[in-house]
Backbone as CSV, one residue per row, in Angstrom:
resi,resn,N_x,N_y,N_z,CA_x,CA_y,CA_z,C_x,C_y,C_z
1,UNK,2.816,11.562,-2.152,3.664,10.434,-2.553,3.589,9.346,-1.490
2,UNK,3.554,8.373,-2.165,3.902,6.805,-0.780,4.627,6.886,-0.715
3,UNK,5.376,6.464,0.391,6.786,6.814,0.905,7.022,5.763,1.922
4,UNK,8.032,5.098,2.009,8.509,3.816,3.601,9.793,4.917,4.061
5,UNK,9.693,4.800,5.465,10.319,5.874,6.043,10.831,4.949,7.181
6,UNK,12.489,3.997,7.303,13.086,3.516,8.092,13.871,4.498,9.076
7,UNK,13.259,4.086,10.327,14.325,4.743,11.466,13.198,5.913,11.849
8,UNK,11.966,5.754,11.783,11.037,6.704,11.548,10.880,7.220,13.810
9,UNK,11.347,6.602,13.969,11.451,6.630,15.661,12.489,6.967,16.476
10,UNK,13.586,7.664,15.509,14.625,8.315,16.220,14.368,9.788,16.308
11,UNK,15.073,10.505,16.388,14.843,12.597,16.982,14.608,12.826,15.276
12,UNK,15.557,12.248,14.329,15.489,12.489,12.997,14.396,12.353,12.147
13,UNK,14.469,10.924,12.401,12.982,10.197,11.847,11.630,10.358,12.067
14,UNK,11.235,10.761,13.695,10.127,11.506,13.735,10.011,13.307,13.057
15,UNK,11.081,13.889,13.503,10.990,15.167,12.364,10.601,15.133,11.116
16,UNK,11.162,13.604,10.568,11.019,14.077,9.096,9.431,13.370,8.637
17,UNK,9.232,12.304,9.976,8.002,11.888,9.871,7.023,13.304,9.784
18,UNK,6.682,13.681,10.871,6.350,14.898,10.932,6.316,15.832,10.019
19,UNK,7.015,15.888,9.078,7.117,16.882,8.412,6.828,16.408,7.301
20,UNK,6.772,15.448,6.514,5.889,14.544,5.519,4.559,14.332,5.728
21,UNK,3.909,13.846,6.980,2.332,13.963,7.322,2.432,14.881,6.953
22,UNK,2.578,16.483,7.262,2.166,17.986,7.586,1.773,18.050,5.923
23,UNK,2.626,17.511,4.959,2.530,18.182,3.579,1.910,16.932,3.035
24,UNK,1.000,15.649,3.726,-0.193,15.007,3.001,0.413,14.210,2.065
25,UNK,1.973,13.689,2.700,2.369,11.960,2.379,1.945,11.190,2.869
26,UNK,1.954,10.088,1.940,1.217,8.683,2.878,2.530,8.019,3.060
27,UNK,2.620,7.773,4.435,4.043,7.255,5.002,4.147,5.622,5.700
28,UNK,4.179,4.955,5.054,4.759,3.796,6.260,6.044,3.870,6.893
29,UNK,5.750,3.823,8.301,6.839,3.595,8.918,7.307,2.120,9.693
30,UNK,8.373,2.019,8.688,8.991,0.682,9.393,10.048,0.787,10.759
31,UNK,9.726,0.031,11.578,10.728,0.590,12.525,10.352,-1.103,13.443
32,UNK,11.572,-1.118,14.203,11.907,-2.568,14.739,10.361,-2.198,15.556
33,UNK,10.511,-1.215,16.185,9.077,-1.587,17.936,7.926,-0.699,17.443
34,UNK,7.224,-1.262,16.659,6.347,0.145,16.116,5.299,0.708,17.359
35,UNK,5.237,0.228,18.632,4.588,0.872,19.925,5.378,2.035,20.168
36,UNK,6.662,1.789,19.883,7.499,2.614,20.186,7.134,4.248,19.787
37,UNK,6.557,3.915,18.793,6.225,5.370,17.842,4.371,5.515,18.569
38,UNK,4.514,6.733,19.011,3.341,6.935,19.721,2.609,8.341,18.646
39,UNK,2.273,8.076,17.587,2.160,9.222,16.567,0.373,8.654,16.150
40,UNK,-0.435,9.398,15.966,-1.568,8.658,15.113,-1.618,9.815,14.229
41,UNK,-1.921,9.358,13.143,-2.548,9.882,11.798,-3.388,9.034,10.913
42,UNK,-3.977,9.957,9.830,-4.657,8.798,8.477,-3.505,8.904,7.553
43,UNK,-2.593,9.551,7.497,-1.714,9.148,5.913,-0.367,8.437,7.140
44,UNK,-0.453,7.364,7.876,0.432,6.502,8.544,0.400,5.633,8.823
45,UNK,0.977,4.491,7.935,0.851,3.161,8.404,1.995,2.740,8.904
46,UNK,1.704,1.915,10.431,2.880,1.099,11.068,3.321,0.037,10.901
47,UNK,4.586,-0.372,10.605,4.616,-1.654,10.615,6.159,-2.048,10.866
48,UNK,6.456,-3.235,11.669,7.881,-4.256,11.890,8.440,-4.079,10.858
49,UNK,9.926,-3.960,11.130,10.848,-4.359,10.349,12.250,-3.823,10.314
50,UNK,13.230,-5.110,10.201,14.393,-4.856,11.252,15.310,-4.258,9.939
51,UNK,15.899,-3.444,9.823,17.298,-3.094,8.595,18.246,-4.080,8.406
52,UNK,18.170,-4.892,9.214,19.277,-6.320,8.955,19.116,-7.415,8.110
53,UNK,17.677,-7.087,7.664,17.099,-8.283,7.097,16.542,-7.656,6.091
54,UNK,17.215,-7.988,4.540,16.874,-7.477,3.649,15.329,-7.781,3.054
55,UNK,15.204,-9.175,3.711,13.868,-9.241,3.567,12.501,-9.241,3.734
56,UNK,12.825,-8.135,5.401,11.953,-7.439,6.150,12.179,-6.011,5.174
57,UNK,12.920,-5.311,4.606,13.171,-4.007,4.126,12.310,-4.259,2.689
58,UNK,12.240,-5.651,1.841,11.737,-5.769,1.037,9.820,-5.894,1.175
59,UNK,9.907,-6.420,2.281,8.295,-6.706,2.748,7.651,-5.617,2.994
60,UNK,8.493,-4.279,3.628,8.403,-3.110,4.295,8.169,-2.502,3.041
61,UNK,8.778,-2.566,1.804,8.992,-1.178,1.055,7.863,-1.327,-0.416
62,UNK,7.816,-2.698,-0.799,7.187,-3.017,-1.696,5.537,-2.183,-1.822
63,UNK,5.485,-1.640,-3.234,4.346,-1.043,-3.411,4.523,0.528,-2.667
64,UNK,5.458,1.248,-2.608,6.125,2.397,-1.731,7.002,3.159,-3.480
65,UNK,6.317,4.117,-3.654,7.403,5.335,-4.587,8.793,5.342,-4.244
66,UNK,8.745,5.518,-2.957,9.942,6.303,-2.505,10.678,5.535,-1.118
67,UNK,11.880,5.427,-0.988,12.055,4.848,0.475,12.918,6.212,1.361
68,UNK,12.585,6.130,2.771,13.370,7.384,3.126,14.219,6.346,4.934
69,UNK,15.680,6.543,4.507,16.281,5.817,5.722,16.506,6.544,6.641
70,UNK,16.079,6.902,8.169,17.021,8.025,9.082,17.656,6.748,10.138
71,UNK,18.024,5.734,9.793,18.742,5.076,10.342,19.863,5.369,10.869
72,UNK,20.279,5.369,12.292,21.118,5.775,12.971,21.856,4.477,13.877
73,UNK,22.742,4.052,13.738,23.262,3.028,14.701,23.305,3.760,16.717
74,UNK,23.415,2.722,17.273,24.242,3.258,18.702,25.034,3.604,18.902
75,UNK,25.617,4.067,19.701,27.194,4.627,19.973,28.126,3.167,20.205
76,UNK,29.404,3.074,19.694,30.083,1.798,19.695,29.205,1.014,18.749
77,UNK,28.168,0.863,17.823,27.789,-0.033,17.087,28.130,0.610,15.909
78,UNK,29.192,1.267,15.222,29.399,1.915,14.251,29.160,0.767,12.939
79,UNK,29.978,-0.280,13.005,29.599,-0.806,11.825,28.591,-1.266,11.451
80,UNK,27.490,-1.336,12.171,26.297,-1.473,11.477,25.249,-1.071,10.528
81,UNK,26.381,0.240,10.012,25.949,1.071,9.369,26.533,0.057,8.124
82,UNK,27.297,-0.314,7.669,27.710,-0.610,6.734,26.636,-1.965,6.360
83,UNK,26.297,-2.903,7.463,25.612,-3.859,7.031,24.299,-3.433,7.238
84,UNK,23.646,-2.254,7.186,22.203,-1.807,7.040,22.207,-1.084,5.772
85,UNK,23.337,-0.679,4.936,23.163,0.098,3.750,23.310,-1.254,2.955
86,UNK,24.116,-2.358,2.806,23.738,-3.203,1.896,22.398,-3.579,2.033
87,UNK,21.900,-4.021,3.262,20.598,-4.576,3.570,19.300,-3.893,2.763
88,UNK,19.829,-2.565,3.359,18.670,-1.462,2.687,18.777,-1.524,0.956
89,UNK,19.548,-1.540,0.172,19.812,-1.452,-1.021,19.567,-2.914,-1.980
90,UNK,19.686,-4.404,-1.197,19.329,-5.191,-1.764,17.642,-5.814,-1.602
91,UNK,17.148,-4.969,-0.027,15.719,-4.794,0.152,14.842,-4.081,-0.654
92,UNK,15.255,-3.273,-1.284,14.967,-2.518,-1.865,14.925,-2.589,-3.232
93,UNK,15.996,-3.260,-3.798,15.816,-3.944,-5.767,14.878,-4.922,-5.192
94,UNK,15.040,-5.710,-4.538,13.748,-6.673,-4.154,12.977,-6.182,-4.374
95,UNK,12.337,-5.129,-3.924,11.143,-4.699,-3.402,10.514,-3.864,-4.945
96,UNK,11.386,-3.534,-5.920,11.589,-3.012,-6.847,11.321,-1.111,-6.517
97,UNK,11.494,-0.632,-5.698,11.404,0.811,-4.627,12.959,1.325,-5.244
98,UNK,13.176,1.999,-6.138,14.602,2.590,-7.018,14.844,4.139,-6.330
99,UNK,14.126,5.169,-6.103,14.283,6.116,-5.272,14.615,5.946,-3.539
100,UNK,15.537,6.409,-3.308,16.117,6.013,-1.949,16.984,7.300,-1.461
101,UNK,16.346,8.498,0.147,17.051,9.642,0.210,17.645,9.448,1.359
102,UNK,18.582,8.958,1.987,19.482,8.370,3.160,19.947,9.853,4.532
103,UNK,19.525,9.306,5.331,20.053,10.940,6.500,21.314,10.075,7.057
104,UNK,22.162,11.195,6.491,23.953,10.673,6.436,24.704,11.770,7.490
105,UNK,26.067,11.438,7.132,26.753,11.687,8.049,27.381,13.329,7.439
106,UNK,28.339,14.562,8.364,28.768,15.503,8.116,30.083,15.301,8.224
107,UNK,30.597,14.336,8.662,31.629,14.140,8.801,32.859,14.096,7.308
108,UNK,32.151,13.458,6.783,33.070,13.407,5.396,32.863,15.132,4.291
109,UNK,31.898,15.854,4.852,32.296,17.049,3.859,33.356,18.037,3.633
110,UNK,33.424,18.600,2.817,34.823,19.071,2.637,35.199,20.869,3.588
111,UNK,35.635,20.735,4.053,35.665,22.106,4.663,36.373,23.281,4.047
112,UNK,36.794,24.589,4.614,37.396,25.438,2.946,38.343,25.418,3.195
113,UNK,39.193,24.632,4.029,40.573,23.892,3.853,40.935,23.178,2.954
114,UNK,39.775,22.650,2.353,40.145,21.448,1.536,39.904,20.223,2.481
115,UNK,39.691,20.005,3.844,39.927,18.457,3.952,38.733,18.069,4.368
116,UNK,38.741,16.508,4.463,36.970,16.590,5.331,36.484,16.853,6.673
117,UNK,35.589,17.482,7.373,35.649,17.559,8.798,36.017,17.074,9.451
118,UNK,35.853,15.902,9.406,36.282,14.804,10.312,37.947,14.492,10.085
119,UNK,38.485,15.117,9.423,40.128,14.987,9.374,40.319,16.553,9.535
120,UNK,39.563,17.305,10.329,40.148,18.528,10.613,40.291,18.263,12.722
121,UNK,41.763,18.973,13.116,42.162,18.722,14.273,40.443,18.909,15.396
122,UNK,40.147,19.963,15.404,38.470,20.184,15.577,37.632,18.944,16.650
123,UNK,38.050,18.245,15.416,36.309,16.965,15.389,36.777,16.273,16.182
124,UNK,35.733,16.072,17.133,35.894,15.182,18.319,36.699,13.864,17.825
125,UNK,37.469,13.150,18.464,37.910,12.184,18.360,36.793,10.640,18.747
126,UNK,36.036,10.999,19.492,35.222,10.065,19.987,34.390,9.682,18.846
127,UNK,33.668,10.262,18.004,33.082,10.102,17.175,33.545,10.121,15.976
128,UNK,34.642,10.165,15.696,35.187,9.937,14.054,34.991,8.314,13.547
129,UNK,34.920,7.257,14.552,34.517,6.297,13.782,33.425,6.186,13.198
130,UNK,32.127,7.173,13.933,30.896,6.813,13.617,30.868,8.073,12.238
131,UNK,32.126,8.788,11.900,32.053,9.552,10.691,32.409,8.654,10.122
132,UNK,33.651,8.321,9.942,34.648,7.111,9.128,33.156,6.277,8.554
133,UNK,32.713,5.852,9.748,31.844,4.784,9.119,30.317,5.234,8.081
134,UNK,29.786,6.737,8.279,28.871,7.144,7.622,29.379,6.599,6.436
135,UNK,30.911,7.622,6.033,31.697,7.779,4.645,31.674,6.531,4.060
136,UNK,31.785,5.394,4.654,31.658,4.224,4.243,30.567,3.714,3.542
137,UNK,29.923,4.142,4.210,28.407,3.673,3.769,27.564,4.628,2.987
138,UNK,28.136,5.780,2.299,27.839,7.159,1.572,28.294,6.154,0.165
139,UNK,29.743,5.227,0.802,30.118,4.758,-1.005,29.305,3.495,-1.467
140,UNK,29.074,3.054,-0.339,27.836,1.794,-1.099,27.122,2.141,-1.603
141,UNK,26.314,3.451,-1.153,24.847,3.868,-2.047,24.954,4.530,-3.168
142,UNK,26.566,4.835,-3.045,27.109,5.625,-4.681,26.909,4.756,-5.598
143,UNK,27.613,3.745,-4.782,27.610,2.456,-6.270,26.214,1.347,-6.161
144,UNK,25.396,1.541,-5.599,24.300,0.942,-5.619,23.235,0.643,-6.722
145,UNK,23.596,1.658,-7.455,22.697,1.599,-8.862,21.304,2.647,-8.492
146,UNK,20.877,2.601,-7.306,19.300,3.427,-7.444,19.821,4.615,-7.213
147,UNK,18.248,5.457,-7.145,18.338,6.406,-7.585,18.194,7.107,-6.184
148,UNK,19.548,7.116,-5.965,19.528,7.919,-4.461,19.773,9.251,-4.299
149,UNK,20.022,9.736,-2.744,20.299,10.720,-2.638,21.084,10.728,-1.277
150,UNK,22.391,11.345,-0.525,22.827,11.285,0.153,22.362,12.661,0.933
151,UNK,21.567,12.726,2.236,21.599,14.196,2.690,22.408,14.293,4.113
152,UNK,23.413,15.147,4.106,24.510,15.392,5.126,23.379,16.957,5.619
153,UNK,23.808,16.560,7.299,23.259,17.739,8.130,24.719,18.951,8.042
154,UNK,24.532,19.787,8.522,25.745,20.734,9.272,26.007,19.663,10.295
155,UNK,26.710,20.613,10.716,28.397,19.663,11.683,27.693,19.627,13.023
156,UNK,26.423,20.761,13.358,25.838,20.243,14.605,24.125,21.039,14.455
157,UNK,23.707,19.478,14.695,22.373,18.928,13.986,21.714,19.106,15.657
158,UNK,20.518,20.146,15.688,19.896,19.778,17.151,18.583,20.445,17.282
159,UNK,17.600,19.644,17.680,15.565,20.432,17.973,16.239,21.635,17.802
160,UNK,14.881,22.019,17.110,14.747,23.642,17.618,13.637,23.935,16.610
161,UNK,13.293,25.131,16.541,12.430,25.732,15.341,12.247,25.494,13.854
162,UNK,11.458,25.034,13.392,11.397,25.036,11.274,10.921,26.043,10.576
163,UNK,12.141,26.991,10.328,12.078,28.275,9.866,11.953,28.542,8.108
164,UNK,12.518,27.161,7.936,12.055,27.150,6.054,13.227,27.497,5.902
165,UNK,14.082,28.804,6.252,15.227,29.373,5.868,16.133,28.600,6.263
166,UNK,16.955,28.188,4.935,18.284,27.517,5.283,18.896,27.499,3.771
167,UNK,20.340,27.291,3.813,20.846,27.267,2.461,21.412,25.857,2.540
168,UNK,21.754,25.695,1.060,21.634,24.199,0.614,22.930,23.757,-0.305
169,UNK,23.616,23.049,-0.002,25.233,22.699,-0.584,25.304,21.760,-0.633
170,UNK,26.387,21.178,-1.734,26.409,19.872,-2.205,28.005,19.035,-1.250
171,UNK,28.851,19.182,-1.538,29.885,18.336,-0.540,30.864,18.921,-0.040
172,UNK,30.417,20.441,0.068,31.272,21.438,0.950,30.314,22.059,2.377
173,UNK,30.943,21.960,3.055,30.260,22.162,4.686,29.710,23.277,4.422
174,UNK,28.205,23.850,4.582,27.697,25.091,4.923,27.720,25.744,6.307
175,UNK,28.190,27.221,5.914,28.761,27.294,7.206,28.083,28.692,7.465
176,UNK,28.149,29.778,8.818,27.503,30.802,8.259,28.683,31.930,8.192
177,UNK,28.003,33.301,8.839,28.896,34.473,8.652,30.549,34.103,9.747
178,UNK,30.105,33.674,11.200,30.699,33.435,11.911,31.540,31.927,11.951
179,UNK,31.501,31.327,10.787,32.230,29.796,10.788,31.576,28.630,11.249
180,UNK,30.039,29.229,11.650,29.869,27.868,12.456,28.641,27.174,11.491
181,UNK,28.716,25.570,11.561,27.779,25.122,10.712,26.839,24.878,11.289
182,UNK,25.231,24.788,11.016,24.197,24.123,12.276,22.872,24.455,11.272
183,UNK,22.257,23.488,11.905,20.909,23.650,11.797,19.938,22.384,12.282
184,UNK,18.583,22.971,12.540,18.041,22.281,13.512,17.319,21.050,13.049
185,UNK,16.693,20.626,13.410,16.889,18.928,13.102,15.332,18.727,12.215
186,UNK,14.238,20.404,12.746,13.016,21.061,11.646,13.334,21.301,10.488
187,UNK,14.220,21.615,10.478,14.643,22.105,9.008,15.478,21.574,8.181
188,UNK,16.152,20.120,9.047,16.891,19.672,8.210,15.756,18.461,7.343
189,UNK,14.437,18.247,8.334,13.508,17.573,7.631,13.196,18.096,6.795
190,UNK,12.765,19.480,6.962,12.202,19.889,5.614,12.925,20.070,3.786
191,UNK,14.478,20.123,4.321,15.095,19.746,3.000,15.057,18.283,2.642
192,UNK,14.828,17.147,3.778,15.154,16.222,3.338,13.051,15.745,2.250
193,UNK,12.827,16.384,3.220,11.060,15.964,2.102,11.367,17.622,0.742
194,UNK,11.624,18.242,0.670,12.117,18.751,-0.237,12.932,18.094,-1.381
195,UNK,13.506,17.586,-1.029,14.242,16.532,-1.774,13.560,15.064,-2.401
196,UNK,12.920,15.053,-1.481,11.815,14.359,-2.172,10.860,14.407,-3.018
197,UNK,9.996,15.633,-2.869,9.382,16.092,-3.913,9.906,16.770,-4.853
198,UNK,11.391,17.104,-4.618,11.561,17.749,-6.480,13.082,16.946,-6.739
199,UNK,13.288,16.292,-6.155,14.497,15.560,-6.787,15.681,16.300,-7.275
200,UNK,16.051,16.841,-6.558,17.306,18.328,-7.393,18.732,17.484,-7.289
201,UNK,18.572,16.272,-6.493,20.038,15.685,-6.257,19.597,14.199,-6.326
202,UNK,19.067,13.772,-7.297,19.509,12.205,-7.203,20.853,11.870,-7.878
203,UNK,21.504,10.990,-7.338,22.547,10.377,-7.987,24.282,11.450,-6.862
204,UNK,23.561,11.927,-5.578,24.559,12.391,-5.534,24.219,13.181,-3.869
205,UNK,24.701,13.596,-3.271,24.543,14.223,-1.911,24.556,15.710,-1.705
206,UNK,23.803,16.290,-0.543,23.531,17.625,-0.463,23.730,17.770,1.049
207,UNK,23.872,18.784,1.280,23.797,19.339,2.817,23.148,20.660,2.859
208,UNK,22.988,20.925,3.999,22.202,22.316,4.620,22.620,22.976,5.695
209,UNK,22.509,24.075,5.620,22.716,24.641,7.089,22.284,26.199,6.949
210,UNK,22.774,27.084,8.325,22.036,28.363,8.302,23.042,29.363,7.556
């Protein structure tokens, strides 16, 4: 599949880069510093382009099946999440690119309390804006019209091994025998290009964990 793959130069974005070459996608990656990305392949093309500017996302995506965002803001730049999901979504009807699989936040899933993580006593306080603000930007792409997909990690996302094994949930936290949610940042690529090639959740969000 062609595929435009924004944010392709963060811990996320190269995983999932990575893990799309491996299975013989042809990937452009848009990303603001494309030196930045020190990767060579034949199914990879590099190229500029900022998420702020819907009409760098449109230049970026056009003639692309599929778009894949691992866009991540900075710490303290939380709302920029909100003005990179409109950006991304009106770059994108531009571009006429209707499939769109977003690497989102864990913060808003539901835990077996009933509430969302991020409103359980637990969750760091430091980072609940940058949950608050995923959730925010989970509802733009609801109502966006394409044909998206929201993919939420476990509650703690970090390198490690791509074991294939992982189970797969829709807006309740996966958790394991011992309560704890996780999985590594290999395997959360591989559901997210999973998701790509068979489409089991457009129109709606999934998570993973061990």
């Amino acid at each position: 599949m062609k595929v435009v793959l924004f944010g392709a130069s963060g811990t996320i974005g190269r995983a999932i880069l990575e893990e799309a070459l491996k299975r013989k996608h042809e990937v452009t990656a848009a990303v603001r510093r494309p030196e930045a990305l020190e990767i060579q392949h034949n199914g990879l093309l590099t190229l500029p382009a900022d998420l702020l500017r819907p009409e760098e996302v449109a230049r970026a995506a056009g003639g692309h099946e599929a778009a894949i965002s691992a866009y991540g803001p900075e710490f303290g730049a939380e709302g920029e999440l909100l003005e990179v999901a409109r950006s991304l979504v009106e770059g994108l009807k531009t571009a006429g690119v209707n499939r769109l699989i977003v690497v989102g936040g864990a913060g808003s899933l539901k835990t077996d309390s009933g509430e969302r993580l991020m409103d359980t006593p637990e969750f760091p306080e430091e980072i609940r804006p940058l949950a608050a603000a995923h959730a925010d930007a989970y509802e733009i792409y609801a109502q966006s019209g394409l044909e998206y997909t929201y993919a939420s990690p476990a509650a703690i996302l970090t390198p490690g091994r791509r074991t294939g094994q992982f189970r797969v949930g829709l807006d309740r936290l996966v958790v394991d025998e011992n309560g704890k949610s996780e999985i590594s940042t290999q395997d959360y690529a591989a559901a997210v290009i999973d998701e790509l090639e068979e489409g089991n959740f457009i129109g709606t969000r999934f998570t993973v964990g061990y």
